[in-house]
C-alpha positions in Angstrom: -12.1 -10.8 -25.7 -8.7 -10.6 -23.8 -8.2 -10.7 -20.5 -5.9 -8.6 -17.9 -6.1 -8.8 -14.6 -5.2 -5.7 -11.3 -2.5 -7.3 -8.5 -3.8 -5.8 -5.2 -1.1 -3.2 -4.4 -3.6 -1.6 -1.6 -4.5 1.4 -3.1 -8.4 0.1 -2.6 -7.6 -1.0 0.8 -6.9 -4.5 -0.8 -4.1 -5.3 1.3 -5.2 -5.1 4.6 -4.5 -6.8 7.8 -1.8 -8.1 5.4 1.8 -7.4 7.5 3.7 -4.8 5.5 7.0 -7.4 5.1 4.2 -9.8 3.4 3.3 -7.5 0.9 5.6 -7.9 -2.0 5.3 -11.8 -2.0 1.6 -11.5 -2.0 1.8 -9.5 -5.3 4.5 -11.3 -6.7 2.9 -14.8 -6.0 -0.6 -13.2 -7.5 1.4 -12.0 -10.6 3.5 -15.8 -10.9 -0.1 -17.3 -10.8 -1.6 -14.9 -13.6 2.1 -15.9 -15.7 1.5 -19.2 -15.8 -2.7 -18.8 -16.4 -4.5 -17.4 -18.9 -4.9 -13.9 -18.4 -2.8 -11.7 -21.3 -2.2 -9.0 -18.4 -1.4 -7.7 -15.1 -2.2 -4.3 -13.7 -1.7 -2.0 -11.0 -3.3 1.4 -10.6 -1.1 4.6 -10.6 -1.9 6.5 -7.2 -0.4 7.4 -3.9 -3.3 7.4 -1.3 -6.0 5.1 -0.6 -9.3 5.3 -1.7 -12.6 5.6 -1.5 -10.3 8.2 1.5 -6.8 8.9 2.1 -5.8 6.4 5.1 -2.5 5.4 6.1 -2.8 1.8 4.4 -0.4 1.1 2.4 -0.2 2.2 -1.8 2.9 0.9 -3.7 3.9 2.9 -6.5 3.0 1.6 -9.7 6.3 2.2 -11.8 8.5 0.1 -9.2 6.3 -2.3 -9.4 5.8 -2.7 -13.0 10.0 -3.1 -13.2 9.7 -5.8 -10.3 7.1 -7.9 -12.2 9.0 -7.4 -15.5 11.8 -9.1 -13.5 9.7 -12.3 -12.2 7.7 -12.9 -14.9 7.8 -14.2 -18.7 4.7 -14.0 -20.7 1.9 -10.9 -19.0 2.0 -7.7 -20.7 2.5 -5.5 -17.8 0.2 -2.2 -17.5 -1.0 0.7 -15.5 -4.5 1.9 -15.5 -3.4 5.0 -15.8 -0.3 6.6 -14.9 -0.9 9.9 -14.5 0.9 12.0 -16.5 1.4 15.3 -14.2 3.2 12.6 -11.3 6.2 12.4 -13.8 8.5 14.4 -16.2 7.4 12.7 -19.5 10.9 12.3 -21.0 11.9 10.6 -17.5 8.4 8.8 -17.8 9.7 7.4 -21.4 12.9 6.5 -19.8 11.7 4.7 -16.8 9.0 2.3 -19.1 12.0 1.8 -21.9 14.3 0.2 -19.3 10.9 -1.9 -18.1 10.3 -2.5 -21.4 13.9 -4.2 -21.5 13.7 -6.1 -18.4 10.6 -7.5 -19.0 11.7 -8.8 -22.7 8.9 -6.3 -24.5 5.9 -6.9 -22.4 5.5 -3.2 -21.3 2.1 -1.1 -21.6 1.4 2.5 -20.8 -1.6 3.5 -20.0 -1.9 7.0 -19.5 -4.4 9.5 -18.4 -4.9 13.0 -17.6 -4.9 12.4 -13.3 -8.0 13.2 -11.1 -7.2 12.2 -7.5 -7.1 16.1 -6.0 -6.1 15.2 -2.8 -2.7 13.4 -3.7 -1.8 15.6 -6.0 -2.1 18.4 -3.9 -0.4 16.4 -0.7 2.2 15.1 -3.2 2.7 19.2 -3.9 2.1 18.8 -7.6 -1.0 21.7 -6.9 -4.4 20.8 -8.9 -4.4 21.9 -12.5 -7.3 23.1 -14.2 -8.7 20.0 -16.5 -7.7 22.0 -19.6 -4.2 22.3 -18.3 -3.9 18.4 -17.4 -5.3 17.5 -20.9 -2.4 19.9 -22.4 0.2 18.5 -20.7 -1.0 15.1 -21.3 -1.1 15.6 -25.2 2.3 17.0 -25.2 3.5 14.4 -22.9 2.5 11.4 -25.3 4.0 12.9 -28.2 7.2 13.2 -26.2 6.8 9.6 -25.0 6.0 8.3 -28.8 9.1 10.6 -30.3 11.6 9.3 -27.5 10.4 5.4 -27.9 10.7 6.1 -31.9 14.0 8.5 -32.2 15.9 7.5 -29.1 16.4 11.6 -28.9 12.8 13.7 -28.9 12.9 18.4 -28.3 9.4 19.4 -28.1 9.2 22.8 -27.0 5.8 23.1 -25.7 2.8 25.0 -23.5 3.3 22.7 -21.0 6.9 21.1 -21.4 10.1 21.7 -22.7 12.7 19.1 -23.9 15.8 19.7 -25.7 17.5 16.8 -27.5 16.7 14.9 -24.6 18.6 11.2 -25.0 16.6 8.3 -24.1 18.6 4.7 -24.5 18.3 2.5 -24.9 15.2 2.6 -26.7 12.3 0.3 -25.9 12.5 -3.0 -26.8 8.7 -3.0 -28.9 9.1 -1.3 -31.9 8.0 2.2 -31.6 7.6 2.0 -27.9 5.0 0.2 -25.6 1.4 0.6 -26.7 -0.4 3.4 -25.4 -3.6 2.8 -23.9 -4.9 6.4 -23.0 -7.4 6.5 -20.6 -10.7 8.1 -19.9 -13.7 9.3 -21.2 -13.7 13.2 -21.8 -15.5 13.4 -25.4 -13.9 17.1 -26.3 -10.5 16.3 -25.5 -9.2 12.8 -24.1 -10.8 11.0 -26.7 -9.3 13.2 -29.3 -6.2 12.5 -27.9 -7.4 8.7 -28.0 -7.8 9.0 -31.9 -4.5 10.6 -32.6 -2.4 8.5 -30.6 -3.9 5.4 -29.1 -3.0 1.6 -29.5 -5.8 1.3 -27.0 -9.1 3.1 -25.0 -10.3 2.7 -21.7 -13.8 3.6 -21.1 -17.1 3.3 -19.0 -18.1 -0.4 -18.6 -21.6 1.3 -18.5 -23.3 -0.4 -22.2 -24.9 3.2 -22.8 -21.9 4.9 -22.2 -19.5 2.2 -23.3 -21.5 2.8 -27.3 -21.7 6.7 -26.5 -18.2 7.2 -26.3 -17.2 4.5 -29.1 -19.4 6.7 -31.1 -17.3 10.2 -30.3 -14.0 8.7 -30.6 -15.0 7.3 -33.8 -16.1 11.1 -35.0 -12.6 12.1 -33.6 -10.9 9.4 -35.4 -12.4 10.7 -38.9 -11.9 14.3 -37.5 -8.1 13.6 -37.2 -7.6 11.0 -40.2 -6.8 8.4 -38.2 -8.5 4.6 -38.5 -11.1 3.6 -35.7 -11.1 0.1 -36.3 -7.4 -0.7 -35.2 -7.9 1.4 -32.3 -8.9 -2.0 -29.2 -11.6 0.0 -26.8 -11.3 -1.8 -23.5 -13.0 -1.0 -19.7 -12.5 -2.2 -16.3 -14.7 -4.3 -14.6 -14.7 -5.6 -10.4 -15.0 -8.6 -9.9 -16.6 -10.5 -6.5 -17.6 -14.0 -8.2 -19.1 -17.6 -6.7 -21.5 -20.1 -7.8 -24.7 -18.6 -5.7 -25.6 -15.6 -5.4 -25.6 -15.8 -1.5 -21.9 -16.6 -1.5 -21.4 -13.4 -3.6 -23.0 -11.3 -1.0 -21.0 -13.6 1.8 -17.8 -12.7 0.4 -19.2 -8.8 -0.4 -19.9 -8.7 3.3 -16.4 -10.4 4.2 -14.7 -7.6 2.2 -16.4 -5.1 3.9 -16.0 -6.2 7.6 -12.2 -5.9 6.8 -12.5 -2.5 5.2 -14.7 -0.3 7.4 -12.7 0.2 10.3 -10.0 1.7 7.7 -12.2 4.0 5.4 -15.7 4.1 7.7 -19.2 2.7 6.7 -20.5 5.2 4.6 -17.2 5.2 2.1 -16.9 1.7 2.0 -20.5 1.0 1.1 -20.0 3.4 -1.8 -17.5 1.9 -3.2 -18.6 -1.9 -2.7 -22.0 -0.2 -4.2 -19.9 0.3 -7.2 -17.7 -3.6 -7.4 -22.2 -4.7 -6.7 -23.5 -2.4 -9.9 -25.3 -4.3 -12.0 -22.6 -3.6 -14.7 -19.6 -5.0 -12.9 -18.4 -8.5 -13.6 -20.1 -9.2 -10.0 -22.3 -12.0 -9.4 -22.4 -15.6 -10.7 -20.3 -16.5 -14.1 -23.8 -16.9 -15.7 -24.1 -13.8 -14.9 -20.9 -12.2 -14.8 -20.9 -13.8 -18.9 -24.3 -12.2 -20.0 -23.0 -8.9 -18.8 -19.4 -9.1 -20.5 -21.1 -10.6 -23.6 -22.8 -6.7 -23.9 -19.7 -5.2 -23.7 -18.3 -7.4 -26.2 -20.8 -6.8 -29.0 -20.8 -3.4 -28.7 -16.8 -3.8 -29.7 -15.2 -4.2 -26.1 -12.2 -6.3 -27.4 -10.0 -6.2 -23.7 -11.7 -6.3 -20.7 -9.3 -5.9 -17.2 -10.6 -7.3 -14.1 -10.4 -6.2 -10.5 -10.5 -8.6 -7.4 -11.3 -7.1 -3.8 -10.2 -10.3 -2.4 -7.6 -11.4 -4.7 -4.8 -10.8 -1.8 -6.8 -13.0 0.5 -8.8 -15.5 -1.5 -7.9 -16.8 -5.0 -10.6 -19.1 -5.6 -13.0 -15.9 -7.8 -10.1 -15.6 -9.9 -10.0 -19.2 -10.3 -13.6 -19.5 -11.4 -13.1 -16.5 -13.4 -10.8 -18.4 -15.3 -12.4 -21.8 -15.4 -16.0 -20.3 -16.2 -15.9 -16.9 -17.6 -12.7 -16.6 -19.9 -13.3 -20.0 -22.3 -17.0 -17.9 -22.9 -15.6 -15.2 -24.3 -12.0 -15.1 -25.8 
């Protein structure tokens, strides 16, 4: 198993309390740290107001970030879980991650999904697509992505875009373009999408559902000629880890004291519900092990962590790293 791991950019209320002048060397510091460690990754999440509800916290934009960590770091592949393909033209969207992929040397991801956050994309006056129609332009927008990356010139004329000999240099540094991690686990179509263009998945952490949809996107995969087996399924996973499992609840109450007066109880106990479930990567690293270990037989190969506290507190991500990773890579 490999290892990637989300910078708090405070799109989960993750940067808190935190003065706004503070922020950038609070990511860049956590994204330094992960450099020189050994996590393969770093991540940031592609959205524009908080959740688990729109506040006025801050949320920095994934795409500026991903060229500012390209510029202070060496080794991290650098990722997005997702961008959402709607926010951005794709043939700007391929120009943008080519000149990342530059800066950072070749380290450059894309994950890419389909969008679902209604609210900002109707604040951000993008409207609200039906699913079908976000599906369609996120098919269309991969292959313009992977024929840019590959061509350095890409003319789709399509349902959903139109680009005519659009020029895109300099090309991407990795040959044929950053991997492609699409994201999401909608069996009819995103999957299918998965199985024609993927490097990588992203999928339910859930066991059931993690072998369900390995299952389908295998089926697509035959469906489309394509081979499953060098296709890495990966899933997220939070993270609140310490030796005892009263610490773990200490630090789950510590991370909600600082989030409720933002989002209100009932929101924020949803979502800590969630970074609690008994198939997060929350508890003790006996624990946190036994429950990546499932993941990992049923084929998880890349598993990328989130840290509530990571802006505040390093020490789980230390003992993440000192306990949990030697188990499984």
């Amino acid at each position: 198993m490999r290892f990637g791991l989300f910078i708090p950019q405070g799109w989960r209320l993750d940067l808190v309390d935190i003065p706004t002048e503070n922020h950038w060397s609070v990511m860049n510091e956590l994204a330094r740290y992960a450099d020189n460690s050994t996590w393969d990754s770093v991540w940031v999440y592609d959205h524009f107001h908080t959740v688990p509800v729109p506040t006025d916290e801050a949320t920095h934009e994934a795409w500026s970030l991903m060229a500012a960590f390209a510029a202070v770091t060496e080794r991290v592949k650098l990722g997005q879980m997702c961008t959402a393909m709607s926010y951005r033209n794709p043939a700007y969207l391929a120009k943008v991650a080519a000149t990342v992929d530059v800066i950072s040397g070749g380290r450059t991801q894309m994950g890419i999904g389909g969008g679902w956050y209604e609210h900002e994309w109707r604040a951000y006056g993008y409207g609200f697509p039906s699913a079908g129609d976000r599906l369609g332009r996120l098919d269309e927008g991969v292959q313009i992505m992977r024929d840019a990356w590959r061509d350095g010139r890409v003319t789709l004329d399509g349902k959903h875009y139109q680009v005519d000999d659009a020029i895109v240099a300099p090309k991407p540094l990795q040959d044929g373009g950053p991997p492609l991690w699409i994201a999401g686990g909608g069996e009819k179509v995103t999957l299918k999408i998965a199985a024609k263009y993927a490097q990588y998945t992203n999928f339910s952490s859930v066991p059931a559902d993690f072998e369900h949809k390995s299952q389908v996107l295998a089926g697509h995969c035959q469906t489309v000629g394509t081979d499953y087996d060098a296709i890495v399924r990966s899933a997220n996973f939070n993270s609140v880890i310490a030796t005892s499992e009263n610490e773990v609840k200490d630090r789950l109450e510590r991370i909600r004291a600082r989030q409720v007066g933002k989002a209100g109880e009932d929101a924020v106990d949803a979502m800590l519900a969630n970074v609690a479930s008994p198939d997060s990567a929350t508890g003790t690293p006996e624990q946190v092990i036994e429950r990546l270990t499932r993941l990992r037989d049923l084929g998880c190969e890349y598993a990328i962590i989130y840290f509530p506290e990571a802006a505040y507190d390093r020490s789980g991500v230390e003992l993440f790293e000192r306990e949990v990773i030697p188990a499984l890579s």
